[in-house]
CHARMM-style PDB file with segment names, atoms N, HN, CA, C and O in Angstrom:
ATOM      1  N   UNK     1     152.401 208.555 145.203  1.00  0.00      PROA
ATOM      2  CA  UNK     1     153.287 209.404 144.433  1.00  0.00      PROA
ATOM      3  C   UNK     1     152.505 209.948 143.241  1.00  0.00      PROA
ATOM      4  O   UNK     1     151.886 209.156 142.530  1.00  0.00      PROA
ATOM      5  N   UNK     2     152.501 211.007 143.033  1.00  0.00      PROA
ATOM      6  HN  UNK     2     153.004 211.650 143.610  1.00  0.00      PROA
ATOM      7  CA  UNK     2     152.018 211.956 141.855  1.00  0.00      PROA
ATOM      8  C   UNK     2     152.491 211.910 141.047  1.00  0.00      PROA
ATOM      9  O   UNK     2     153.561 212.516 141.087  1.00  0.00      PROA
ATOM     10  N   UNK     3     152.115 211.126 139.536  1.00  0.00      PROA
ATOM     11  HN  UNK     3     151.245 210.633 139.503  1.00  0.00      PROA
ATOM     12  CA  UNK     3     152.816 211.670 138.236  1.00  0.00      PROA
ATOM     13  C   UNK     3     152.251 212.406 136.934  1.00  0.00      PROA
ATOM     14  O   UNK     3     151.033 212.557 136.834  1.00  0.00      PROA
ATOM     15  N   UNK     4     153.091 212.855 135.958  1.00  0.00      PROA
ATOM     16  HN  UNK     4     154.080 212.732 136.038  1.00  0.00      PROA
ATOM     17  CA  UNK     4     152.336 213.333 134.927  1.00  0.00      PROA
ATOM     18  C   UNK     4     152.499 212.394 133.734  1.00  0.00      PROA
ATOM     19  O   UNK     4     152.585 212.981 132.655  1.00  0.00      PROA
ATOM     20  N   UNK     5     152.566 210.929 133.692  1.00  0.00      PROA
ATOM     21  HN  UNK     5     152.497 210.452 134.568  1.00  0.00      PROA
ATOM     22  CA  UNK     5     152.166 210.215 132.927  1.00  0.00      PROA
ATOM     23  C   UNK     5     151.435 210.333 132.187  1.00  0.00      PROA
ATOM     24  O   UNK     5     151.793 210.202 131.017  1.00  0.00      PROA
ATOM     25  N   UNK     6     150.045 210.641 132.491  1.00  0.00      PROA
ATOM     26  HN  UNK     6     149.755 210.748 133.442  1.00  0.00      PROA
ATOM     27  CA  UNK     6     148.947 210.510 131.360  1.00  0.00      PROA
ATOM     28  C   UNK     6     149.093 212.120 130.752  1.00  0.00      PROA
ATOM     29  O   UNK     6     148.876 212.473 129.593  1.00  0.00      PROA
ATOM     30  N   UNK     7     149.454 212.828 131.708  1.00  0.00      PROA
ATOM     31  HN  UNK     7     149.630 212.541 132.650  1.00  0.00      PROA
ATOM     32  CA  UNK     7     149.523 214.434 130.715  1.00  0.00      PROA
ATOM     33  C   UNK     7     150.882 214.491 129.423  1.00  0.00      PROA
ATOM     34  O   UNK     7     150.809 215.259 128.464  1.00  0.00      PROA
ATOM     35  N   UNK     8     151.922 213.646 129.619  1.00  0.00      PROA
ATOM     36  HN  UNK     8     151.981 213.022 130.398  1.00  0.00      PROA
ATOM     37  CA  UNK     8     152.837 213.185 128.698  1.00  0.00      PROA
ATOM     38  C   UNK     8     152.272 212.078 127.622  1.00  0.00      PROA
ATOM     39  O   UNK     8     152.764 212.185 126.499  1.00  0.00      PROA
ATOM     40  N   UNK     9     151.516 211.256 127.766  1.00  0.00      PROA
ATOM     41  HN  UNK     9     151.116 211.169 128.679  1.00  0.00      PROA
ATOM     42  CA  UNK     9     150.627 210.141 127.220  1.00  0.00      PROA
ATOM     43  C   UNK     9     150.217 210.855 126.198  1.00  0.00      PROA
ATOM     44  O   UNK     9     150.682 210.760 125.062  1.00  0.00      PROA
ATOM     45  N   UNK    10     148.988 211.892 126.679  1.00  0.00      PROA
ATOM     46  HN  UNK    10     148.610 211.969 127.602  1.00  0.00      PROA
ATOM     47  CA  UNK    10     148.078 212.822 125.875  1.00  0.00      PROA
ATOM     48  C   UNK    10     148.608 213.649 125.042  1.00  0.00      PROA
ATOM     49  O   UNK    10     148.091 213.750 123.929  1.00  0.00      PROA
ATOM     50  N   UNK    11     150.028 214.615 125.459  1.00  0.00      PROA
ATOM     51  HN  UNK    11     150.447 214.533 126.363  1.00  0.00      PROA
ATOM     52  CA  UNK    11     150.965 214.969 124.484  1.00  0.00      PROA
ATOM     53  C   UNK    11     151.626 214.431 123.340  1.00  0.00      PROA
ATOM     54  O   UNK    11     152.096 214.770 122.254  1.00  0.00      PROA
ATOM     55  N   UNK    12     151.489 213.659 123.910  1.00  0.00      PROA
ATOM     56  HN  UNK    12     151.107 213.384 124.792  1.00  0.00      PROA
ATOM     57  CA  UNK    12     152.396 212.800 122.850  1.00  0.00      PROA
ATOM     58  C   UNK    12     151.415 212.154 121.462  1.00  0.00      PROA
ATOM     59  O   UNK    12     151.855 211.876 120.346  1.00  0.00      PROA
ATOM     60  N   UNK    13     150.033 212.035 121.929  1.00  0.00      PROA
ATOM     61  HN  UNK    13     149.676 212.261 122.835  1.00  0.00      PROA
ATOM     62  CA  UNK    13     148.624 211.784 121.279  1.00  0.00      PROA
ATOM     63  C   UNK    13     148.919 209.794 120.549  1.00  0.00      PROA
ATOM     64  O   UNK    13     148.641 209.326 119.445  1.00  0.00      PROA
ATOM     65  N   UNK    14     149.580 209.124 121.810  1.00  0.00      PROA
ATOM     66  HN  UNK    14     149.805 209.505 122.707  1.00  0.00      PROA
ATOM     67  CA  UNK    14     149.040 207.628 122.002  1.00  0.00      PROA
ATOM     68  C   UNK    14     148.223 207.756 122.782  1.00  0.00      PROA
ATOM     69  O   UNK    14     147.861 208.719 123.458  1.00  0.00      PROA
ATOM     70  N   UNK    15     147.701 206.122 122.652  1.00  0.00      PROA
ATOM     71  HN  UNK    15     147.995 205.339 122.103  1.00  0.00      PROA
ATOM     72  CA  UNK    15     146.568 205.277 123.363  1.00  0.00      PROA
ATOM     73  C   UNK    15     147.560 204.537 124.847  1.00  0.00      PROA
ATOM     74  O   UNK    15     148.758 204.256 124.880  1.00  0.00      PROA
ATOM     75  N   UNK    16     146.514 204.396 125.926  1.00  0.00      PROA
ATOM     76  HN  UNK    16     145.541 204.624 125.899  1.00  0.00      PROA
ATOM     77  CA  UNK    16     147.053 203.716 126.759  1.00  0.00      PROA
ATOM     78  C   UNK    16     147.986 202.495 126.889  1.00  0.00      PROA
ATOM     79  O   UNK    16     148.831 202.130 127.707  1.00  0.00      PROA
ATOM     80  N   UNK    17     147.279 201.837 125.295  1.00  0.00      PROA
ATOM     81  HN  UNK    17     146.593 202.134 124.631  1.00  0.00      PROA
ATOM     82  CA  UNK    17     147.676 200.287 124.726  1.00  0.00      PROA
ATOM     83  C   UNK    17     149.044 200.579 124.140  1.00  0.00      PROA
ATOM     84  O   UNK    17     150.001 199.818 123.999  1.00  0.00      PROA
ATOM     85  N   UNK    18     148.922 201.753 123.857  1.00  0.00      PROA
ATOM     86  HN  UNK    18     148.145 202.371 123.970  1.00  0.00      PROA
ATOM     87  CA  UNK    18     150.124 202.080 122.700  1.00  0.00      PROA
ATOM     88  C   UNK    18     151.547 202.527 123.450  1.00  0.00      PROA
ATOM     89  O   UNK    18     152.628 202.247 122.931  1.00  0.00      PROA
ATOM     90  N   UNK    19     151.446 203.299 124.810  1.00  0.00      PROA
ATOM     91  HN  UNK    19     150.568 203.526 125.231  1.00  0.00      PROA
ATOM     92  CA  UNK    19     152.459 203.325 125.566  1.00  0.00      PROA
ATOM     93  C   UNK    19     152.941 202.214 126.455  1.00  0.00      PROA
ATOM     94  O   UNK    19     154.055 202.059 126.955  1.00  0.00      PROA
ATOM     95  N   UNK    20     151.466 201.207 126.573  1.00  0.00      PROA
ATOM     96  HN  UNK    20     150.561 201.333 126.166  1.00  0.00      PROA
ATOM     97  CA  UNK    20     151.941 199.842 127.404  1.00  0.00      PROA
ATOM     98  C   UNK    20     152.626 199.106 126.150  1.00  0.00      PROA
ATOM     99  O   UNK    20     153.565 198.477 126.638  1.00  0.00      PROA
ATOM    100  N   UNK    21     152.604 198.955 125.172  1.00  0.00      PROA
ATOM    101  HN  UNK    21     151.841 199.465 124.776  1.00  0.00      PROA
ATOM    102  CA  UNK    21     153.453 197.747 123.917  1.00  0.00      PROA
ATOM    103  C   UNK    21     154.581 198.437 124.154  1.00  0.00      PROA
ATOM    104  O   UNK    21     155.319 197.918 124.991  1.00  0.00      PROA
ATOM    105  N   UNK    22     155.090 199.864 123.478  1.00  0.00      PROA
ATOM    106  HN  UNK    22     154.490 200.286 122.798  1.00  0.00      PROA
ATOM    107  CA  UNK    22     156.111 200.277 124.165  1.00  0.00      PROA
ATOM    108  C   UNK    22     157.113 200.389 124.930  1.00  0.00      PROA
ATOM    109  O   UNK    22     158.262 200.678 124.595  1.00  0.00      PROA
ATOM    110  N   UNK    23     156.653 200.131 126.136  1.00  0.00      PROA
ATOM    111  HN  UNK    23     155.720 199.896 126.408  1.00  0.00      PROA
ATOM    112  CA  UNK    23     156.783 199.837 127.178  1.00  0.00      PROA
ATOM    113  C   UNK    23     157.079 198.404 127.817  1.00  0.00      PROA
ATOM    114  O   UNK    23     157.901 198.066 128.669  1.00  0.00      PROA
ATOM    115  N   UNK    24     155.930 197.540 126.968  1.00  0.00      PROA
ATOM    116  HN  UNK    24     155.263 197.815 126.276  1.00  0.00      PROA
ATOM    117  CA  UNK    24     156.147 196.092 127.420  1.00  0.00      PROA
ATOM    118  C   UNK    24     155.295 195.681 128.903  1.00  0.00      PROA
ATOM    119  O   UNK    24     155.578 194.693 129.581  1.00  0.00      PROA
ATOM    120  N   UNK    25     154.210 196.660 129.229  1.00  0.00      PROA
ATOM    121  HN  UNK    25     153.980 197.463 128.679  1.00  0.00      PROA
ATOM    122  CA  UNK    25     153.546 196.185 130.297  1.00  0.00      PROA
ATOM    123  C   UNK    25     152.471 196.209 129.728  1.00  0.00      PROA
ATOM    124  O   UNK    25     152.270 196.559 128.565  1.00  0.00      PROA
ATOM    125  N   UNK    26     151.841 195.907 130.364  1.00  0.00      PROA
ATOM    126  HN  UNK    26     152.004 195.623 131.308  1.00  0.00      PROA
ATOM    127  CA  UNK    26     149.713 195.836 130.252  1.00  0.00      PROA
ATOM    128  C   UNK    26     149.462 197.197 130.214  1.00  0.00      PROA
ATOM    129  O   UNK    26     150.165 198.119 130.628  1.00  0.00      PROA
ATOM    130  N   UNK    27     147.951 197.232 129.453  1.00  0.00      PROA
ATOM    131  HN  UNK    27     147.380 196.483 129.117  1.00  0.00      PROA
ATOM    132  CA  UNK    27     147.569 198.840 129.269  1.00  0.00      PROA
ATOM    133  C   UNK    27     146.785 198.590 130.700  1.00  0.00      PROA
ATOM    134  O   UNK    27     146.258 199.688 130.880  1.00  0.00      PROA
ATOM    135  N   UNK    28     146.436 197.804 131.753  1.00  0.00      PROA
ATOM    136  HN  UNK    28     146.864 196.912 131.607  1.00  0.00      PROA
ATOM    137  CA  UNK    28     146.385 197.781 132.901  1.00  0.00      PROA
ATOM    138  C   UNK    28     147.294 198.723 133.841  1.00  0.00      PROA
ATOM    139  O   UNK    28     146.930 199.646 134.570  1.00  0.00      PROA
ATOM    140  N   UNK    29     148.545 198.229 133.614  1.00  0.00      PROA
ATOM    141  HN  UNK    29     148.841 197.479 133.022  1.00  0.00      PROA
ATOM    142  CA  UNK    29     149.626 198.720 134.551  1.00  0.00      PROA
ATOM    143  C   UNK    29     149.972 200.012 133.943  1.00  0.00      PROA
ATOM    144  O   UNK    29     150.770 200.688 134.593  1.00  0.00      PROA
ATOM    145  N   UNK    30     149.493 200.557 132.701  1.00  0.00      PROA
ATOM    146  HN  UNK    30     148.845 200.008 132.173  1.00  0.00      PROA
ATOM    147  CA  UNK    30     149.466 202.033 131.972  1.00  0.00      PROA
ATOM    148  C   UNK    30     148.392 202.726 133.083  1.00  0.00      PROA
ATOM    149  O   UNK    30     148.652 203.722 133.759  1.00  0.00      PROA
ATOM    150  N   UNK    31     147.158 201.986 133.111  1.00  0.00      PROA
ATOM    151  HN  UNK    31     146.947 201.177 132.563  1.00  0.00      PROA
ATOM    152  CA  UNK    31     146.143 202.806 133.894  1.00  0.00      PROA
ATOM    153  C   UNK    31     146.599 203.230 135.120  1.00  0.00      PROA
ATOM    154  O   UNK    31     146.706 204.429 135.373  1.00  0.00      PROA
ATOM    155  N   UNK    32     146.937 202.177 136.075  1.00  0.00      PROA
ATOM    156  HN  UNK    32     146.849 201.203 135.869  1.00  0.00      PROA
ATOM    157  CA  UNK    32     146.650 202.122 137.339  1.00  0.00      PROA
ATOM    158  C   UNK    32     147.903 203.149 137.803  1.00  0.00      PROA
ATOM    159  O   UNK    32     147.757 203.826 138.821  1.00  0.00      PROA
ATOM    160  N   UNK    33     149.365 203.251 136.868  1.00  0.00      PROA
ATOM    161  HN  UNK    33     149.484 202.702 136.040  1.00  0.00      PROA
ATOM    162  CA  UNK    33     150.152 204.509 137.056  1.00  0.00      PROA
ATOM    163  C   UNK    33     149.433 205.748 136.849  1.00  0.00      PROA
ATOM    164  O   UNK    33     149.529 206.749 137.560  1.00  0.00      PROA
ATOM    165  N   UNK    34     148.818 205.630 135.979  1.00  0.00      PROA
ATOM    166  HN  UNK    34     148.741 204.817 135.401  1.00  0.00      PROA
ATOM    167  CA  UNK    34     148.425 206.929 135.769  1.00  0.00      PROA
ATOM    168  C   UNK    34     147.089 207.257 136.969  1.00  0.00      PROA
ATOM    169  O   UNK    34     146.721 208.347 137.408  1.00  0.00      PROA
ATOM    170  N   UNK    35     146.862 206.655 137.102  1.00  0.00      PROA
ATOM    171  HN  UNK    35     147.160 205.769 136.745  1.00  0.00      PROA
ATOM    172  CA  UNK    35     145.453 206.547 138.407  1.00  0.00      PROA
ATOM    173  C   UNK    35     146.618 206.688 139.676  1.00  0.00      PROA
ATOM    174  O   UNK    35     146.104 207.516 140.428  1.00  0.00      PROA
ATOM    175  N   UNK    36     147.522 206.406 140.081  1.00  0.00      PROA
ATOM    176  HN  UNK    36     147.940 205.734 139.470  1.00  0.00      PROA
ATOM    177  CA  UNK    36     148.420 206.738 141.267  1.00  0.00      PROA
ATOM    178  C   UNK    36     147.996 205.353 142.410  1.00  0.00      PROA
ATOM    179  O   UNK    36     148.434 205.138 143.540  1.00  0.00      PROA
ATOM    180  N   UNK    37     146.828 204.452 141.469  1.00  0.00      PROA
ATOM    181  HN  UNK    37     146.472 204.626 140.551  1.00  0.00      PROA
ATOM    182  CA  UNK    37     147.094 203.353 142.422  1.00  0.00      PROA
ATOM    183  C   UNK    37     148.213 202.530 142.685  1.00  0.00      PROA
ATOM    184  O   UNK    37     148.296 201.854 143.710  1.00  0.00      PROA
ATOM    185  N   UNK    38     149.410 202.568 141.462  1.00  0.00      PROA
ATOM    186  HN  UNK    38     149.343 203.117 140.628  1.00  0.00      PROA
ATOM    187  CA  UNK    38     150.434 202.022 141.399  1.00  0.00      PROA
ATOM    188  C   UNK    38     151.802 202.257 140.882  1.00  0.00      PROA
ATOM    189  O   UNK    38     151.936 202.490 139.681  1.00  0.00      PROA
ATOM    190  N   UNK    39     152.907 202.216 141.725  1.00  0.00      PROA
ATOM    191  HN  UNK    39     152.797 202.027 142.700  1.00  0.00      PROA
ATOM    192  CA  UNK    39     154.086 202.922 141.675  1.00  0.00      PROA
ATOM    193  C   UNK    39     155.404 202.378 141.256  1.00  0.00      PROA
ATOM    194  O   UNK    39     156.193 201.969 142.108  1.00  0.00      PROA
ATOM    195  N   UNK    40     155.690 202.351 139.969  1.00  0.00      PROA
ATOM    196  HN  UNK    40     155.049 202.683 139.276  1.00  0.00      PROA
ATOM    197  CA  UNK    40     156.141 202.002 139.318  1.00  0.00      PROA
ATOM    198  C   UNK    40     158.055 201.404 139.773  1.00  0.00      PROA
ATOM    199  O   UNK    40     158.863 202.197 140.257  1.00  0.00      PROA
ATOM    200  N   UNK    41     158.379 200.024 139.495  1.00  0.00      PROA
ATOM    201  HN  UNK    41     157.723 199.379 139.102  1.00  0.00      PROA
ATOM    202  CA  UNK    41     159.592 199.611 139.536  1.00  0.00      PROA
ATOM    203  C   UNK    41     160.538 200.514 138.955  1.00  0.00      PROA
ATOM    204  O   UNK    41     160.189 201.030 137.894  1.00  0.00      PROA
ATOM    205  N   UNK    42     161.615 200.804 139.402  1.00  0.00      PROA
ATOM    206  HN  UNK    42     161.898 200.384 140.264  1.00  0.00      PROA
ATOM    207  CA  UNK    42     162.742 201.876 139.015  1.00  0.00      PROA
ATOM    208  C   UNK    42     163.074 201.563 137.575  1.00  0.00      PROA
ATOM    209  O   UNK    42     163.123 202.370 136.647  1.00  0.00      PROA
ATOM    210  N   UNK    43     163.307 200.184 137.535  1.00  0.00      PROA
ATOM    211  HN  UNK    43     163.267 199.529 138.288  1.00  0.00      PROA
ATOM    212  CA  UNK    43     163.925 200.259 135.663  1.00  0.00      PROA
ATOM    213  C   UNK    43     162.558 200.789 134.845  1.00  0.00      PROA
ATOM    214  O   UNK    43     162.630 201.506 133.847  1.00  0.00      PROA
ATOM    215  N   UNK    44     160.940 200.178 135.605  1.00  0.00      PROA
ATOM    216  HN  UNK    44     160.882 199.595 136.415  1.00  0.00      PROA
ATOM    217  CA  UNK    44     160.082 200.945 134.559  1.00  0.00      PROA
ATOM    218  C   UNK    44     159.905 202.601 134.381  1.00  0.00      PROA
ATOM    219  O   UNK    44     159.250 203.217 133.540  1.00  0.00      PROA
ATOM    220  N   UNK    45     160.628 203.032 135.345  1.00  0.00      PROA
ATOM    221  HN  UNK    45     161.161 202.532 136.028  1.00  0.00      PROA
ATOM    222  CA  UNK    45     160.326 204.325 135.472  1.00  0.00      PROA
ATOM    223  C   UNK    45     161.636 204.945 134.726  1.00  0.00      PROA
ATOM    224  O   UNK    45     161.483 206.008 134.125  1.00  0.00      PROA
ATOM    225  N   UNK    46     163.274 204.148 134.746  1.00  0.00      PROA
ATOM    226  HN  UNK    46     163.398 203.285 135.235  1.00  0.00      PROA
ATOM    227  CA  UNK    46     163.713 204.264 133.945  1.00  0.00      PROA
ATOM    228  C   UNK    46     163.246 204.484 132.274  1.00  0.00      PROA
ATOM    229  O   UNK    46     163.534 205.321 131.419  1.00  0.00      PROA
ATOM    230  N   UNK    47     162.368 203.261 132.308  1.00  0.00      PROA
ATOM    231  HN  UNK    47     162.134 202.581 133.003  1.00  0.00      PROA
ATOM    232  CA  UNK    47     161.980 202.791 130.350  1.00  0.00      PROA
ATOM    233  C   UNK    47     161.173 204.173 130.440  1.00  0.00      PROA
ATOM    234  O   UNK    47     161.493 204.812 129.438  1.00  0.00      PROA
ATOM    235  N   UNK    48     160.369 204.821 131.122  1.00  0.00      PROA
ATOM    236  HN  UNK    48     160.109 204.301 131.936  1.00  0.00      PROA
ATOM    237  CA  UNK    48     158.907 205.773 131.011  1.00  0.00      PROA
ATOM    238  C   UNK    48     159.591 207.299 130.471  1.00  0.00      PROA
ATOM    239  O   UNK    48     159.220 208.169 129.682  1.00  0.00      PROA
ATOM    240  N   UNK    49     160.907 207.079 131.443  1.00  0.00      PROA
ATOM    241  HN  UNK    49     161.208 206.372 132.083  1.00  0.00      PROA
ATOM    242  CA  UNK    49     162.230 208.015 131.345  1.00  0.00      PROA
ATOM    243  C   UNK    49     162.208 208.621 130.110  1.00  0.00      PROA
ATOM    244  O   UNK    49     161.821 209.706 129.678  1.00  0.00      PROA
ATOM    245  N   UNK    50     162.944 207.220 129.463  1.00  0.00      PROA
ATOM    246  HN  UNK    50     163.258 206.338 129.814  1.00  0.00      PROA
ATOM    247  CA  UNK    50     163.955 207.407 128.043  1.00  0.00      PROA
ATOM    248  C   UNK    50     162.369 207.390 126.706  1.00  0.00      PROA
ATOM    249  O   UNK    50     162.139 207.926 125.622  1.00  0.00      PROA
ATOM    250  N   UNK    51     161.927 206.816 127.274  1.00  0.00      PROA
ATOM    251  HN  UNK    51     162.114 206.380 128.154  1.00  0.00      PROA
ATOM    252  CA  UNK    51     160.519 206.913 125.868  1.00  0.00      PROA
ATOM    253  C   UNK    51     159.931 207.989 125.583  1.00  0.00      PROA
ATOM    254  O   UNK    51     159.299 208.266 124.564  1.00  0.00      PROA
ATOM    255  N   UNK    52     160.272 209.005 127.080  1.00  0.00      PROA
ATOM    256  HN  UNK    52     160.785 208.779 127.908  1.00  0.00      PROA
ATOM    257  CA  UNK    52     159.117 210.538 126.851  1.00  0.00      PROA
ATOM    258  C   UNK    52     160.494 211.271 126.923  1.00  0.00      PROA
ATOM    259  O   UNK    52     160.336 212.475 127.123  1.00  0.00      PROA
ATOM    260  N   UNK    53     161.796 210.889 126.816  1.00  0.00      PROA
ATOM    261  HN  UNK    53     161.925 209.911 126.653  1.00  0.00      PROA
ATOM    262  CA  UNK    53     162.918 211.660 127.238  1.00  0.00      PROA
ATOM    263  C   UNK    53     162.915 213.082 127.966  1.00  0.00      PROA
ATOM    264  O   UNK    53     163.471 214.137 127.662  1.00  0.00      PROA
ATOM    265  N   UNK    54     162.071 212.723 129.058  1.00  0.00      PROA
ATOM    266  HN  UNK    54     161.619 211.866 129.305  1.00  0.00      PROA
ATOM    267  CA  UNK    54     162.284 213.498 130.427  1.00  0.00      PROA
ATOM    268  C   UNK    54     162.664 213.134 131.598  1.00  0.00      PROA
ATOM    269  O   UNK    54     162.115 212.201 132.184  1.00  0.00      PROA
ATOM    270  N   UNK    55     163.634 213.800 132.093  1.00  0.00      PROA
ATOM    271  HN  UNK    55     164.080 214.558 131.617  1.00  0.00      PROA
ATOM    272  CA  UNK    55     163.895 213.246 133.610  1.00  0.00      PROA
ATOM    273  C   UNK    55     163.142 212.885 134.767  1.00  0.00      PROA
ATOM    274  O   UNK    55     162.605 213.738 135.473  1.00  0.00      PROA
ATOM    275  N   UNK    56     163.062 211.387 135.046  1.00  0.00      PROA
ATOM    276  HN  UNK    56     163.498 210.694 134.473  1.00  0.00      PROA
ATOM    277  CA  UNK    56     162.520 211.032 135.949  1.00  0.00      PROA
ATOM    278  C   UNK    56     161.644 211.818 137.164  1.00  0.00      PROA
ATOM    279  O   UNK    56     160.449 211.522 137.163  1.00  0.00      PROA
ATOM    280  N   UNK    57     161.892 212.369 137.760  1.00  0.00      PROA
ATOM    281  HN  UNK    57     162.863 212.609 137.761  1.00  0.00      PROA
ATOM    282  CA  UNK    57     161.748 213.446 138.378  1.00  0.00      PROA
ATOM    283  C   UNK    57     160.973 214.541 138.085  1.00  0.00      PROA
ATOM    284  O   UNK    57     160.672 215.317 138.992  1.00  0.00      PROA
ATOM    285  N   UNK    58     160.523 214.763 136.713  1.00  0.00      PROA
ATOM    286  HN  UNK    58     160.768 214.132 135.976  1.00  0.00      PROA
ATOM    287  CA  UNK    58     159.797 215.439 136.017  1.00  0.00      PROA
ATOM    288  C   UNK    58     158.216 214.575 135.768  1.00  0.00      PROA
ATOM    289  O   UNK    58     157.100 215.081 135.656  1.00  0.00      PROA
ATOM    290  N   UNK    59     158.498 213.525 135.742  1.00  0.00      PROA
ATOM    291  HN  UNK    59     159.405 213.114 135.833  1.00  0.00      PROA
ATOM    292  CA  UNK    59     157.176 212.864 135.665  1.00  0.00      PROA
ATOM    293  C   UNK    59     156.410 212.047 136.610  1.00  0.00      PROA
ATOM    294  O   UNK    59     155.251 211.642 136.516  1.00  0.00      PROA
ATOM    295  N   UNK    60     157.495 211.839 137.773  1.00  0.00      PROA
ATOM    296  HN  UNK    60     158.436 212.167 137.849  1.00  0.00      PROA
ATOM    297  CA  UNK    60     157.150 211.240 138.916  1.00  0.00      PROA
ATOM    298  C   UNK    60     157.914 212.217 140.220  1.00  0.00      PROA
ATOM    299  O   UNK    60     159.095 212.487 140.436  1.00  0.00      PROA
ATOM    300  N   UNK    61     156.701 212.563 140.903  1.00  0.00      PROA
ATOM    301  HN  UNK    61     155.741 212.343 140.727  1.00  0.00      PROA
ATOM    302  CA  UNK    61     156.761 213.497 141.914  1.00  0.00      PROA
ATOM    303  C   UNK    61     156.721 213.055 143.294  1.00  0.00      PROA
ATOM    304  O   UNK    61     155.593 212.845 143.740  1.00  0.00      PROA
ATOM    305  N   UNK    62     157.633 212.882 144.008  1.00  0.00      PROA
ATOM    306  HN  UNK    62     158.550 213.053 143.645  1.00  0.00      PROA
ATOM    307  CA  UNK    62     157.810 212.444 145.090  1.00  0.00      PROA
ATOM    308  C   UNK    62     157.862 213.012 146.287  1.00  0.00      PROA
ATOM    309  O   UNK    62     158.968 213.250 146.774  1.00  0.00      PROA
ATOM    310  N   UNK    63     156.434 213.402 147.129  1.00  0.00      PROA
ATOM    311  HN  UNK    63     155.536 213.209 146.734  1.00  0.00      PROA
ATOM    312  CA  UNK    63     156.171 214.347 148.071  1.00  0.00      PROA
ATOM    313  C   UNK    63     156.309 213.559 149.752  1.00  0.00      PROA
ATOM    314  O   UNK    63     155.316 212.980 150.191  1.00  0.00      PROA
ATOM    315  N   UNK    64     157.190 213.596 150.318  1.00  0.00      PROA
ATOM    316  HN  UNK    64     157.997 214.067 149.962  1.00  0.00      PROA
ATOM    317  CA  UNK    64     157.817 213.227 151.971  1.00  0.00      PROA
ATOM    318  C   UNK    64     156.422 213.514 152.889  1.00  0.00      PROA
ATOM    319  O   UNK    64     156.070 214.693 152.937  1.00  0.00      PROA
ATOM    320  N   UNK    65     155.760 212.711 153.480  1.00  0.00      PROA
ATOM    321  HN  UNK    65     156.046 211.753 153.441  1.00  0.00      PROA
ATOM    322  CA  UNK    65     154.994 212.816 154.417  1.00  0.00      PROA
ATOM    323  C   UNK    65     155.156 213.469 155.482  1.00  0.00      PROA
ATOM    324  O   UNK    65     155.965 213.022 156.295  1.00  0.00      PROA
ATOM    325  N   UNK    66     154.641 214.355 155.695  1.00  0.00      PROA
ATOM    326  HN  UNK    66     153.984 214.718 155.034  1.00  0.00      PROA
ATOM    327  CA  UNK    66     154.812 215.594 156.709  1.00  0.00      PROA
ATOM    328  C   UNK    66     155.285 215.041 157.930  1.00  0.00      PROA
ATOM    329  O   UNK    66     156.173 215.379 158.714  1.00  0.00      PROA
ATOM    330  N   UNK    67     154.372 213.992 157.890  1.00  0.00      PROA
ATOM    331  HN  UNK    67     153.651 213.717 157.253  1.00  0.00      PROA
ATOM    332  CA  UNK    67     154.188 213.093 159.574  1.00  0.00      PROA
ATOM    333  C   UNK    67     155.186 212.498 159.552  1.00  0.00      PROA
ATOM    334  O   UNK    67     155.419 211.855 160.575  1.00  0.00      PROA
ATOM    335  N   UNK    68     155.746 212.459 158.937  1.00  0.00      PROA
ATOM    336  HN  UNK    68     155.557 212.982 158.106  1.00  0.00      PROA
ATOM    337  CA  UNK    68     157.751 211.144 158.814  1.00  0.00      PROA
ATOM    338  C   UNK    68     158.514 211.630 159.425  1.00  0.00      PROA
ATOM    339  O   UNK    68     158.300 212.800 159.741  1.00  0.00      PROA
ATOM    340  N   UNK    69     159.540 211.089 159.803  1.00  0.00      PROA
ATOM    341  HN  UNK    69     159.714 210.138 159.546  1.00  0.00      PROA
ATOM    342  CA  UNK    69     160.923 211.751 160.661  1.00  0.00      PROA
ATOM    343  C   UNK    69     161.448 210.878 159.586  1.00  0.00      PROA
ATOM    344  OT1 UNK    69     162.662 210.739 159.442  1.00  0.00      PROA
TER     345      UNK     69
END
């Protein structure tokens, strides 16, 4: 899943550390969202929500695999 995490991150002009305290996760689990190795639990994507107050959906992009039925 594609997000614009770190382009909201950079707007906002925090540190990785500074949106994970925030947040309450590791500046680990800051990276690896923003790297798309890892896809975030609904309430965190809720918290990612209300902290950059944009709709979900706006920051996490959810593209259907062509090959799926």
């Amino acid at each position: 899943m594609e997000n614009k995490l770190e382009e909201l991150r950079k707007k906002k002009g925090i540190t990785q550390e500074e949106l994970a305290s925030a947040l309450e996760v590791s500046r680990q689990t800051i990276g690896s969202l923003e790297n798309g190795r890892y896809n975030p639990s609904i309430i965190l994507a809720f918290k990612i929500s209300r902290y950059f107050g944009v709709p979900i959906e706006e920051i996490f992009i959810y593209k259907e695999d062509e090959n799926e039925e």
